[in-house]
Z-matrix of the N, CA and C atoms (Angstrom, degrees):
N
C 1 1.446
C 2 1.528 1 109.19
N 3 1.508 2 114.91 1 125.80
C 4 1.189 3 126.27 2 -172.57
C 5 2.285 4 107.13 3 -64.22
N 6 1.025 5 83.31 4 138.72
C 7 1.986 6 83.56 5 171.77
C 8 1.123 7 118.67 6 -72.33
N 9 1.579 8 125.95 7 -17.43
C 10 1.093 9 112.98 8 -172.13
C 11 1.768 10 96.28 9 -133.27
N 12 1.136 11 95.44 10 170.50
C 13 1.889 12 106.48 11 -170.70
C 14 1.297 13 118.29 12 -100.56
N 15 1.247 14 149.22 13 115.96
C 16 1.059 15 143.66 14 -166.08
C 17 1.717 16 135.34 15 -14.15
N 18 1.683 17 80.27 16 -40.45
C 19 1.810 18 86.23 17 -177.06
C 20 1.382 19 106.15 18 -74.60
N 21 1.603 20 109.21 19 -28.21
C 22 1.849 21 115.83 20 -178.19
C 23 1.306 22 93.80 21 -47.92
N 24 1.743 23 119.76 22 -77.35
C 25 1.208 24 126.00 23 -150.42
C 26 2.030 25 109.13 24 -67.44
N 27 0.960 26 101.00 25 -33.56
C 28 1.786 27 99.11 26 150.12
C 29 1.990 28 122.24 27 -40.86
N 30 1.259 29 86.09 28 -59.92
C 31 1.715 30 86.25 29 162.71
C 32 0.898 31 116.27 30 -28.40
N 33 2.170 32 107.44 31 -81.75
C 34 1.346 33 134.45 32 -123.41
C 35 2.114 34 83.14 33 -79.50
N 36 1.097 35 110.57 34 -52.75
C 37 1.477 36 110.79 35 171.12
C 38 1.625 37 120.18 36 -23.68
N 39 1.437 38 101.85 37 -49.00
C 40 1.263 39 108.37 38 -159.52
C 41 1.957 40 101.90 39 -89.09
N 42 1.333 41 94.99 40 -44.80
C 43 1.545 42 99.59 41 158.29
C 44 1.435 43 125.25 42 -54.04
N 45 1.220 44 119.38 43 -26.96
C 46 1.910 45 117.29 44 172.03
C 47 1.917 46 103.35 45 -95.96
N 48 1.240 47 97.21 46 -14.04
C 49 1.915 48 94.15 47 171.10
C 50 1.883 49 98.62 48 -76.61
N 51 1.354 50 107.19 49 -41.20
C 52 1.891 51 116.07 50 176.11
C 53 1.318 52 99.68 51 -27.51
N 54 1.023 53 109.34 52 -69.39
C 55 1.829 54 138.87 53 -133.88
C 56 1.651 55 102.66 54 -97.91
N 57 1.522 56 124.83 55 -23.31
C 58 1.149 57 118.30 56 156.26
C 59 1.539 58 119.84 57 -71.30
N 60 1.480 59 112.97 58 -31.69
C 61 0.984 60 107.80 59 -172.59
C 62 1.786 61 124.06 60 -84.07
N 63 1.451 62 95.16 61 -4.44
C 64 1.202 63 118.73 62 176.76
C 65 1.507 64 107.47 63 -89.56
N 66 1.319 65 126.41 64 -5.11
C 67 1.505 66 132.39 65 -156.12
C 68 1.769 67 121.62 66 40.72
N 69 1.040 68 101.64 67 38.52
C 70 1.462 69 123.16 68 160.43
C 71 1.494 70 78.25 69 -32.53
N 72 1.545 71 92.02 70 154.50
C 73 2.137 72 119.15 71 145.94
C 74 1.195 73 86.53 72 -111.87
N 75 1.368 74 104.27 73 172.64
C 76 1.742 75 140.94 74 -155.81
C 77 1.810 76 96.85 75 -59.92
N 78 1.690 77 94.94 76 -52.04
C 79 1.606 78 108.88 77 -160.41
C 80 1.933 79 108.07 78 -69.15
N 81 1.190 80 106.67 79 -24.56
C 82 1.774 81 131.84 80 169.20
C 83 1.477 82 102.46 81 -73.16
N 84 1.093 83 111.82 82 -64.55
C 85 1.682 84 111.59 83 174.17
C 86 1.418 85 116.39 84 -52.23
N 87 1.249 86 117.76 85 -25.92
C 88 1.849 87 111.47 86 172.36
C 89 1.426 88 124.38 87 -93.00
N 90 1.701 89 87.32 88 -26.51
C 91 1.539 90 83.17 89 165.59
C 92 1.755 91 115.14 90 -88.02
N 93 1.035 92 120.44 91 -19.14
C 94 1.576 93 118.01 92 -180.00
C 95 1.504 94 99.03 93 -70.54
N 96 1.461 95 130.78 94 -46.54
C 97 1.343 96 121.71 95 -176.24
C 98 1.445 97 111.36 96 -65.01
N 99 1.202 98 109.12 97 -18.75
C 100 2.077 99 110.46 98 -170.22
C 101 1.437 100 86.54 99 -94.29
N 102 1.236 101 125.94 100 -19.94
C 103 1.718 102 96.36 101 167.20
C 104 1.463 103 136.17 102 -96.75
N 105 1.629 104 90.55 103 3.72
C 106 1.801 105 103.27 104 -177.76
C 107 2.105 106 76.61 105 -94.56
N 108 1.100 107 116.57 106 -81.64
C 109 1.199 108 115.86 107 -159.71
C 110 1.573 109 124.76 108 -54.15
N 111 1.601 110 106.40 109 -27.38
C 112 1.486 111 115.06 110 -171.94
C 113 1.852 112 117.20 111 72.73
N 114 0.867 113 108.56 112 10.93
C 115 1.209 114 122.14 113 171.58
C 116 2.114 115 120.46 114 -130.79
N 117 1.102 116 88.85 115 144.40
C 118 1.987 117 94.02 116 -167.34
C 119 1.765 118 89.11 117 -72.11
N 120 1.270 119 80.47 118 148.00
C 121 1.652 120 98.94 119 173.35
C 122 1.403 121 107.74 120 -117.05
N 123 1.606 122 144.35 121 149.15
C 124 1.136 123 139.46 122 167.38
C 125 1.417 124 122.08 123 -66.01
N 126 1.416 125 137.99 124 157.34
C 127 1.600 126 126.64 125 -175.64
C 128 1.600 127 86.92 126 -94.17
N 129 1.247 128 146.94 127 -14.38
C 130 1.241 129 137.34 128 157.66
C 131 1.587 130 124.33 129 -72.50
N 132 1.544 131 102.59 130 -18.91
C 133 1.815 132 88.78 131 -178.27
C 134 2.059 133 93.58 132 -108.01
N 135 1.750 134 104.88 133 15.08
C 136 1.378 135 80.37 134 -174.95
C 137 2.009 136 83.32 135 -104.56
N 138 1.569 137 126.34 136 -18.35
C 139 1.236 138 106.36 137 160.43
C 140 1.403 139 127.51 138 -77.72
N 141 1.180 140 119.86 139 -1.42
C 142 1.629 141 109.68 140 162.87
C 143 0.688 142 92.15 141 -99.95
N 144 1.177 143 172.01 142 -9.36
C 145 2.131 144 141.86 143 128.03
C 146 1.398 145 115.61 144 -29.24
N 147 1.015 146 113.56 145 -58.10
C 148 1.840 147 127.94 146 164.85
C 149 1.256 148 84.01 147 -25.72
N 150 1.632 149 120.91 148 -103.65
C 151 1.145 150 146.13 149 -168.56
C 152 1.432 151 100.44 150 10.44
N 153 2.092 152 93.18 151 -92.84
C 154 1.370 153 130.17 152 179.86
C 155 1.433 154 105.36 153 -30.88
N 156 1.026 155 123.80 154 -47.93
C 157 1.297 156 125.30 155 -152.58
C 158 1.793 157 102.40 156 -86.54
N 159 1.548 158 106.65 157 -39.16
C 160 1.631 159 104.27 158 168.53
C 161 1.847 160 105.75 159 -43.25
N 162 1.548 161 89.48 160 -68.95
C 163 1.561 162 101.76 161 -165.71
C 164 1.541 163 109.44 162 -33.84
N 165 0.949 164 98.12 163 -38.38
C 166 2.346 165 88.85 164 -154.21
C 167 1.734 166 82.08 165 -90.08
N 168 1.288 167 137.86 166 -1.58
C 169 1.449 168 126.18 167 169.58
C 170 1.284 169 118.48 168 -91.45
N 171 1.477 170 86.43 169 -6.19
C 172 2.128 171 95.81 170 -171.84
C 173 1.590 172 88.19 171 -97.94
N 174 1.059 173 128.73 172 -31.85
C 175 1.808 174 138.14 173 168.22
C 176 1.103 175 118.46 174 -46.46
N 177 1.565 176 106.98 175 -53.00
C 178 1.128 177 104.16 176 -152.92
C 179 1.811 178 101.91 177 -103.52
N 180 1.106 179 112.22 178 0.60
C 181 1.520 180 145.35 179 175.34
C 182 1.891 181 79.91 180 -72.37
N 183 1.027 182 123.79 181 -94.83
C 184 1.436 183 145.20 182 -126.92
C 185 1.770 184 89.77 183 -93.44
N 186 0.944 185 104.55 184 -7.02
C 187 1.729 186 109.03 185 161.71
C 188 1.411 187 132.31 186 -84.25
N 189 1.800 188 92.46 187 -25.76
C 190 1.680 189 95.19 188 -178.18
C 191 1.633 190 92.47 189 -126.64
N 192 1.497 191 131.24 190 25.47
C 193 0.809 192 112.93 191 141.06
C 194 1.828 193 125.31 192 -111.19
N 195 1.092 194 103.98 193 -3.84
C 196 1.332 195 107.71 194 174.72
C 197 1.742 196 101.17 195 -89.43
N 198 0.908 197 123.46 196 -25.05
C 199 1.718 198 129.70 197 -167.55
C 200 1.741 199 99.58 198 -84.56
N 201 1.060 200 159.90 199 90.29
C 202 1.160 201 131.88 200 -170.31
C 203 1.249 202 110.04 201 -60.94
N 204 1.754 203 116.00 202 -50.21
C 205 1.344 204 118.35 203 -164.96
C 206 1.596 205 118.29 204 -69.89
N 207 1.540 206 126.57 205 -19.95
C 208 1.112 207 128.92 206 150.46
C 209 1.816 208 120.30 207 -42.55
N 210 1.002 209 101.63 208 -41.44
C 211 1.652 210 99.29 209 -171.74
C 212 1.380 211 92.58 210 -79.41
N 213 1.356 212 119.04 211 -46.16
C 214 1.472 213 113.67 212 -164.51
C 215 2.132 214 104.76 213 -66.46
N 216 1.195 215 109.17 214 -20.62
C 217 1.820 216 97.00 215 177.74
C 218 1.453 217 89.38 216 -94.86
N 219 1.238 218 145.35 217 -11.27
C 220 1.477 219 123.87 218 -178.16
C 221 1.711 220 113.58 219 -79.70
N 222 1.759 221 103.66 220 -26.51
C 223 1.341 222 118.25 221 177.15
C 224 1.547 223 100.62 222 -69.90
N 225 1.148 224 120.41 223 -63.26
C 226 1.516 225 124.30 224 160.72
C 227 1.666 226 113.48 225 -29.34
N 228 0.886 227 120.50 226 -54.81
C 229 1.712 228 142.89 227 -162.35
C 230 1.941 229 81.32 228 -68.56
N 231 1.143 230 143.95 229 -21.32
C 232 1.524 231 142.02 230 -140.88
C 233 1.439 232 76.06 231 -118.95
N 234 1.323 233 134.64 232 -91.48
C 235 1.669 234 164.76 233 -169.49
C 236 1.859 235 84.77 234 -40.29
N 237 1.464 236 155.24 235 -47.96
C 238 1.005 237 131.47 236 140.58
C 239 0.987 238 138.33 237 -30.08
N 240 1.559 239 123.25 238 -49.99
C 241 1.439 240 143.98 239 -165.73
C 242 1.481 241 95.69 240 -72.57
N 243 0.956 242 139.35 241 -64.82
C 244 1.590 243 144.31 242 157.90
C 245 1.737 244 122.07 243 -16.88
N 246 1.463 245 95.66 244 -48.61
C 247 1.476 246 114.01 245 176.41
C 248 1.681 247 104.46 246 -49.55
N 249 1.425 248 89.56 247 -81.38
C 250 1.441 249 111.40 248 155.92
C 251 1.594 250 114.83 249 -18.82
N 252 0.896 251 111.90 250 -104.00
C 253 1.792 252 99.11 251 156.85
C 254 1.551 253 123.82 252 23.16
N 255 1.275 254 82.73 253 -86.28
C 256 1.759 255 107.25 254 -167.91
C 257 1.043 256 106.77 255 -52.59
N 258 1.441 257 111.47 256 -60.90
C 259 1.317 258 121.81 257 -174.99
C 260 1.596 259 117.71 258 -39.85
N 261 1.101 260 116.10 259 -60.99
C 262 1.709 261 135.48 260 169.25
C 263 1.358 262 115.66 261 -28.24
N 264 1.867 263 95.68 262 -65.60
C 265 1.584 264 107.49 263 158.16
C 266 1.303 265 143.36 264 -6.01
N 267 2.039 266 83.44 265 -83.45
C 268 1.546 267 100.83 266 159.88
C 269 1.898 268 122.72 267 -65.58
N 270 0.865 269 109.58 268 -4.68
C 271 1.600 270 113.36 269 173.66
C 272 1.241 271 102.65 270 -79.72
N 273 1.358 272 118.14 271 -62.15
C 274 1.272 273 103.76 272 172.70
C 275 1.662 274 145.00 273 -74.68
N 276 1.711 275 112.35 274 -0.41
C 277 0.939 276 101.99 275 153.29
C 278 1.281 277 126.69 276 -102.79
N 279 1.388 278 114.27 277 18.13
C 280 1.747 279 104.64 278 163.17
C 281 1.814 280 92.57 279 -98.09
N 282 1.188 281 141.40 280 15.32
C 283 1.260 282 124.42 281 -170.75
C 284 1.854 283 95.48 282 -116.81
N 285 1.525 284 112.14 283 -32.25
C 286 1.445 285 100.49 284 170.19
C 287 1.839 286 117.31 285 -93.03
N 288 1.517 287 92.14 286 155.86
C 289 1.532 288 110.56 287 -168.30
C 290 1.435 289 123.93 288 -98.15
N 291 1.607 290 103.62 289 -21.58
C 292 1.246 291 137.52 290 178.74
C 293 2.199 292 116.90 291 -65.65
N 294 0.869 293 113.34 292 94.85
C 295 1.579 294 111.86 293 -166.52
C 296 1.523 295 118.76 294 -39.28
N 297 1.728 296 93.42 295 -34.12
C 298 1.609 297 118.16 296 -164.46
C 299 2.258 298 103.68 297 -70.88
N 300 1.711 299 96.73 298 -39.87
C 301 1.188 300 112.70 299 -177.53
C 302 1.770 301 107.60 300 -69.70
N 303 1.321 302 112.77 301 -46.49
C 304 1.529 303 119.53 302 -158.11
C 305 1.777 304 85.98 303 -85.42
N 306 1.293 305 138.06 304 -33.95
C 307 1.334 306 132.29 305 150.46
C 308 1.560 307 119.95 306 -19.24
N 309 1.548 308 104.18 307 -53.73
C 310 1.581 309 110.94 308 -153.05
C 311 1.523 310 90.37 309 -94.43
N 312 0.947 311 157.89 310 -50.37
C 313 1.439 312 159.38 311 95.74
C 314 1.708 313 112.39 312 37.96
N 315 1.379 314 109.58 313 -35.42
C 316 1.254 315 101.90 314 166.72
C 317 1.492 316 122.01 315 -117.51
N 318 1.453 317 112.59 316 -21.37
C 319 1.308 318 111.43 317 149.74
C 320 1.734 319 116.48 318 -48.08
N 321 1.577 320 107.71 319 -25.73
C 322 1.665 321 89.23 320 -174.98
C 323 1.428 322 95.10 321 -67.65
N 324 1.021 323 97.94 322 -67.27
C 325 2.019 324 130.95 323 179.14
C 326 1.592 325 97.80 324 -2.25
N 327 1.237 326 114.14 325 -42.22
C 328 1.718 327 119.53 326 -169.34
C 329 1.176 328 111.32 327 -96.40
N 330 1.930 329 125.15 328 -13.34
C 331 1.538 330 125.23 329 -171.62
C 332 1.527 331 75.56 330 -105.65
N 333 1.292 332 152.91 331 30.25
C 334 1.604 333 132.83 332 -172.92
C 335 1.904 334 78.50 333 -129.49
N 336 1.124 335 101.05 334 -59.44
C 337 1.407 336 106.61 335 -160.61
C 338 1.714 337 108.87 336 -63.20
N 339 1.511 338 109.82 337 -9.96
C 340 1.812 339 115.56 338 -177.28
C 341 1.664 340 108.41 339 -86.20
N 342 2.021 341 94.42 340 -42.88
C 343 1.757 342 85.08 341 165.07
C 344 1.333 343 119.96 342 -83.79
N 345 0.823 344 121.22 343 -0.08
C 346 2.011 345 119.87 344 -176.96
C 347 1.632 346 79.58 345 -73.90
N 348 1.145 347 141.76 346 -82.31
C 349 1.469 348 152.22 347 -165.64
C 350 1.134 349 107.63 348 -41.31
N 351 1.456 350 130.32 349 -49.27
C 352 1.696 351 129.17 350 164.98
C 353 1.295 352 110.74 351 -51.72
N 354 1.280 353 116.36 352 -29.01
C 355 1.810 354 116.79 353 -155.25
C 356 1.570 355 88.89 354 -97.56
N 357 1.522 356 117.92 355 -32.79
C 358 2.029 357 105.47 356 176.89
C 359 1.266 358 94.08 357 -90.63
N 360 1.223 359 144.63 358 2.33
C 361 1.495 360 125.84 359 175.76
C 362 2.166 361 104.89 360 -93.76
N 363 1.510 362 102.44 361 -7.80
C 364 1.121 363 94.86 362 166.79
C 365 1.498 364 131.26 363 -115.94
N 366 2.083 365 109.24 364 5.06
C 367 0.856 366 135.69 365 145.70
C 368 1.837 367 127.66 366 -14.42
N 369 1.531 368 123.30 367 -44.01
C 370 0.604 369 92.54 368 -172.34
C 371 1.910 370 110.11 369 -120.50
N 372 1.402 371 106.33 370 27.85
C 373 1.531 372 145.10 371 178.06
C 374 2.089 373 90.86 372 -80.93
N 375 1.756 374 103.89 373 -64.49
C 376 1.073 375 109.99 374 175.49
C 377 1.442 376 123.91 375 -38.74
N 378 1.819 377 85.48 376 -53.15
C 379 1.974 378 81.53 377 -172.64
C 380 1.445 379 117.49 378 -66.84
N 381 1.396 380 113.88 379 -24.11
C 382 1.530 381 122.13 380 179.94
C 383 1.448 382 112.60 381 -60.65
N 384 1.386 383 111.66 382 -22.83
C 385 1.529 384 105.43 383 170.92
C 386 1.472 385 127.85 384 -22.73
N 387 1.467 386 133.15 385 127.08
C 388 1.373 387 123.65 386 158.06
C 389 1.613 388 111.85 387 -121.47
N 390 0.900 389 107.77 388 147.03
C 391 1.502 390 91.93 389 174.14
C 392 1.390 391 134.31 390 -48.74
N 393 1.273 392 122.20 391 147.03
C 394 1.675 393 131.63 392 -160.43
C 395 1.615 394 107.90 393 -106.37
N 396 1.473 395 112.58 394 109.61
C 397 1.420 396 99.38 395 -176.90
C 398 1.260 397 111.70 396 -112.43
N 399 1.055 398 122.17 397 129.10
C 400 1.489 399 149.98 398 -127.14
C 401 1.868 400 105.72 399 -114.72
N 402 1.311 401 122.84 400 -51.09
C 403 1.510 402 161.37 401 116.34
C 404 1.888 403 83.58 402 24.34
N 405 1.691 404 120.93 403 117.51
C 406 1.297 405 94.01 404 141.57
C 407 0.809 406 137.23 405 -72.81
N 408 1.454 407 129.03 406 -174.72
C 409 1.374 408 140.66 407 -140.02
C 410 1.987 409 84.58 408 -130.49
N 411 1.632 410 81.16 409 111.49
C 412 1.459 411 84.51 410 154.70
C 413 1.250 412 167.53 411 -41.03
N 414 1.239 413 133.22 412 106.84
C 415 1.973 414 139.24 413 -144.51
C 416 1.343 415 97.51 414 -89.00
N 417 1.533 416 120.99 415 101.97
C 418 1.301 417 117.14 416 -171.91
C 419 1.618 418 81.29 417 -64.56
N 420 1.814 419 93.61 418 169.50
C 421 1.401 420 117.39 419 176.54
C 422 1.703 421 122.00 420 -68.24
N 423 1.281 422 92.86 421 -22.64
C 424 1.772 423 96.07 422 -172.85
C 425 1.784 424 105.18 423 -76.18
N 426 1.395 425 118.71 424 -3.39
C 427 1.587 426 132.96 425 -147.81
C 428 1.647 427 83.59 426 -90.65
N 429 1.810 428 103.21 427 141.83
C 430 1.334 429 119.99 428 -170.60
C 431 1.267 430 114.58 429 -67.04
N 432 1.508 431 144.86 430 -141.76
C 433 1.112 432 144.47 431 177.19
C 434 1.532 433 105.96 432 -115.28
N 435 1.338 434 100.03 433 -29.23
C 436 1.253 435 116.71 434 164.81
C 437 2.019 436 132.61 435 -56.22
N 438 1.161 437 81.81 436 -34.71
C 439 1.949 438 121.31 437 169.78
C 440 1.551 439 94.25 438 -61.56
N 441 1.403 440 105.55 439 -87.85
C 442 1.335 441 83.13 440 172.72
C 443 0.973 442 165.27 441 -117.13
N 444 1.497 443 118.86 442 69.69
C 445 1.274 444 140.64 443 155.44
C 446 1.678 445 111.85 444 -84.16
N 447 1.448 446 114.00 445 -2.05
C 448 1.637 447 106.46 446 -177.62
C 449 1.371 448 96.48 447 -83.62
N 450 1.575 449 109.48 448 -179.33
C 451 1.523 450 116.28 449 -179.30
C 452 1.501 451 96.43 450 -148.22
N 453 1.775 452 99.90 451 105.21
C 454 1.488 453 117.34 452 153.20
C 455 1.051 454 156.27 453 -55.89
């Protein structure tokens, strides 16, 4: 039986993704996770998180770039998320009364509405996508010895 409960180790994951990205060392990474969680973490179960955590990014990397149309609804899936955004935004500045608050509320309103416009100005870069094949490129047979030793 595992020590910790799913949602913990959901954390502790996301807490050693923190701390990589912060360039934590190993001994920073155990103590940053023992202070989100309060409990010691091993320097072996916080590098097979590393690990884990490379792998499903190299997946999920090589999923939406080999897929075109995957990348293209996740870019979509972003240009929603924004919507979303705004929307909230504007909820909250018809819900605050405060000038200083409905201010900051629209300063977002204008940093939401600058990337929505970056993200359709690259809209149609996106759609041009074709798939990227990655795979070398085959050494016909007639190709010297010399041929192949290059790298395509």
């Amino acid at each position: 039986m595992s020590r910790f409960t799913n949602k913990v180790k959901l954390r502790i994951k996301q807490y050693v993704l923190d701390a990589t990205i912060q360039r934590l060392s190993p001994d920073e990474t155990i103590d940053y996770v023992e202070s989100k969680i309060h409990e010691r973490v091993s320097k072996r179960h916080i590098e097979y998180l590393k690990t884990v955590i490379k792998r499903q990014s190299r997946d999920e990397f090589e999923k939406l770039r080999s897929d075109g149309l995957s990348y293209k609804l996740a870019f979509m899936d972003r240009i929603d998320e924004i919507r979303n955004l705004q929307a909230k935004q504007w909820d909250l500045y018809r819900e605050y009364k405060s000038p200083f608050l409905r201010l900051r509320c629209l300063t977002e309103l204008r940093s939401l509405t600058e990337t929505m416009t970056n993200l359709y100005d690259l809209l149609p870069a996106i759609d041009s996508l074709q798939n990227v094949r990655t795979e070398p490129k085959e050494i016909p047979s007639s190709a010297s010895s010399e041929d192949s030793n290059k790298v395509y």
